[in-house]
C-alpha positions in Angstrom: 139.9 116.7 -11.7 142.4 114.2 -10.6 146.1 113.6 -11.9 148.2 110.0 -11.6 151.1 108.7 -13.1 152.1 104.7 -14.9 155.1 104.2 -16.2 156.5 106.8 -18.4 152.7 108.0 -18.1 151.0 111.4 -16.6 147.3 110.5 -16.8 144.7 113.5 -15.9 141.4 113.3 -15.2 139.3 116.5 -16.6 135.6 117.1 -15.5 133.3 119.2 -15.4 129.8 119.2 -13.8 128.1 121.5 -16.5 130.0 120.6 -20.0 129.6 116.9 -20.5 132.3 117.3 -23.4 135.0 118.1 -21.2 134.4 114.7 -19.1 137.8 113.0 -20.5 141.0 111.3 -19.3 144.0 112.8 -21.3 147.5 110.5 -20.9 150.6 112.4 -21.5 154.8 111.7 -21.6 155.8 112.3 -18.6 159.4 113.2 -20.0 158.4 115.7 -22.1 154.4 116.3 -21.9 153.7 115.4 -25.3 149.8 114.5 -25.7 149.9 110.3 -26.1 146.2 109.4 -26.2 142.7 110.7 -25.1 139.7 109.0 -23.5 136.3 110.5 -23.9 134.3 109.9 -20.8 131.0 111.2 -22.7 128.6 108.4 -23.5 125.4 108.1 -26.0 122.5 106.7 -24.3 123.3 107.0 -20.4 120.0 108.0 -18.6 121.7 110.0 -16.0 124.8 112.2 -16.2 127.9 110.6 -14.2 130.3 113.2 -13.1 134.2 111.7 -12.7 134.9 112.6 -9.3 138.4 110.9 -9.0 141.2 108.7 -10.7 143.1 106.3 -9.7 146.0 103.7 -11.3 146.6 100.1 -10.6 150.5 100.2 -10.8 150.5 96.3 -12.0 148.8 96.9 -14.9 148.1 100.6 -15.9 144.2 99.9 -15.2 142.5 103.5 -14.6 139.6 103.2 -12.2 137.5 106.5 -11.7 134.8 106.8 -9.6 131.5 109.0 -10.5 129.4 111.2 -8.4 125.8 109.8 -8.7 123.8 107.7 -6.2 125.0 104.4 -6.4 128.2 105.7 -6.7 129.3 103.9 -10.0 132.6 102.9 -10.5 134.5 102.2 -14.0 137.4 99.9 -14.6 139.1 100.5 -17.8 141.6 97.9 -18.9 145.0 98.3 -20.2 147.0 96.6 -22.4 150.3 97.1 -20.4 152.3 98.0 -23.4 151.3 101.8 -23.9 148.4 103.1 -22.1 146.3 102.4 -25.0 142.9 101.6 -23.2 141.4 98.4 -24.8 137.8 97.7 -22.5 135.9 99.2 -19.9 134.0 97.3 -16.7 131.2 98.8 -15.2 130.8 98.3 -11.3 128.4 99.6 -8.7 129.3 100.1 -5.1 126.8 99.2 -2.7 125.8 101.5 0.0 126.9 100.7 3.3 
């Protein structure tokens, strides 16, 4: 679990190493913390369960990168569109091991 802020933004990471449902970013107002939008972190297909570990918020653009507890230690850039939080494309990226 990991909590940020963009903008007029809140954004909280929830996770949970045992209910794979519950893996989700939620973005809220931060004036009133109305629910804005919701970002399912559960994926069809993946061979291996990625936990989100952590959250983080590049300030120039509202780009969410969280980080995932598995061996490689995968990372995941998704893109913003700068205007609302609305999440329009997601990056995959694997750190290398020193």
């Amino acid at each position: 679990t990991a909590i940020s802020n963009y903008g007029n933004d809140v954004i909280v990471l929830q996770s949970n190493a045992t209910i794979s449902s519950s893996q989700q970013v939620i973005i809220l107002n931060s004036t009133d913390l109305d629910f804005r939008y919701n970002i399912s972190l559960l994926e069809s297909g993946l061979s291996s369960f990625l936990i989100a570990s952590d959250l983080d918020v590049d300030q120039s653009n509202g780009g969410l990168f969280i980080s995932h507890r598995d061996s490689p230690g995968t990372l995941k850039f998704y893109a913003s569109d700068n205007m609302d939080g609305v999440i329009l494309d997601q990056i995959y990226q694997k750190a290398t091991k020193v």
